[in-house]
N, C-alpha and C positions, 0 to 999 in steps of 0.2 A: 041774778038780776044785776049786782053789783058790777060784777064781774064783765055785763053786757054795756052797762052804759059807760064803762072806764074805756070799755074796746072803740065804744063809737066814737067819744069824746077825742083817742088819739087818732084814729082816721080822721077828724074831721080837722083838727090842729094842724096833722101829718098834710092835710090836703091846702089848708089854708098856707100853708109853706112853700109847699110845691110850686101853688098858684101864682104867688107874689113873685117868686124867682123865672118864672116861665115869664111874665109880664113886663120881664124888663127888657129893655130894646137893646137887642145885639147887632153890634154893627161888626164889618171888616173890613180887609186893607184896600177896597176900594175905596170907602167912605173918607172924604178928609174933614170931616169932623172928628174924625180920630186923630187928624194931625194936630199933634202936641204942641211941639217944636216951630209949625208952620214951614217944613222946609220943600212940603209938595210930596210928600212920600210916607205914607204911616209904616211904621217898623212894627214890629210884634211886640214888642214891649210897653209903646204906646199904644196900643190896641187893647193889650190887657190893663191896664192903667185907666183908659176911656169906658172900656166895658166893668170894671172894678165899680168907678165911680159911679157911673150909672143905673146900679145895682144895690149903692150906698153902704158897700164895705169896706 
């Protein structure tokens, strides 16, 4: 029984993780809310930088 509700207990943590990361708004290099810099162009670097933040890592 122990053994059952430790299994569930990490499914449902493992799920609540999942969840919150699925939830966060991915944007791409179309979006210029990704633009950083504001020079009209998001680069990849800024994109992972925008999407980083937005995620609150």
């Amino acid at each position: 029984m122990k053994r059952f509700l430790l299994t569930i207990f990490t499914v449902v943590l493992s799920g609540l993780a999942i969840s919150s990361t699925a939830h966060a708004k991915q944007v791409n290099t179309s979006d210029l809310a990704a633009d950083l810099n504001g020079d009209g162009s998001v680069s990849l670097l800024e994109l992972e930088l925008y999407n980083r933040d937005q995620r609150g890592n």
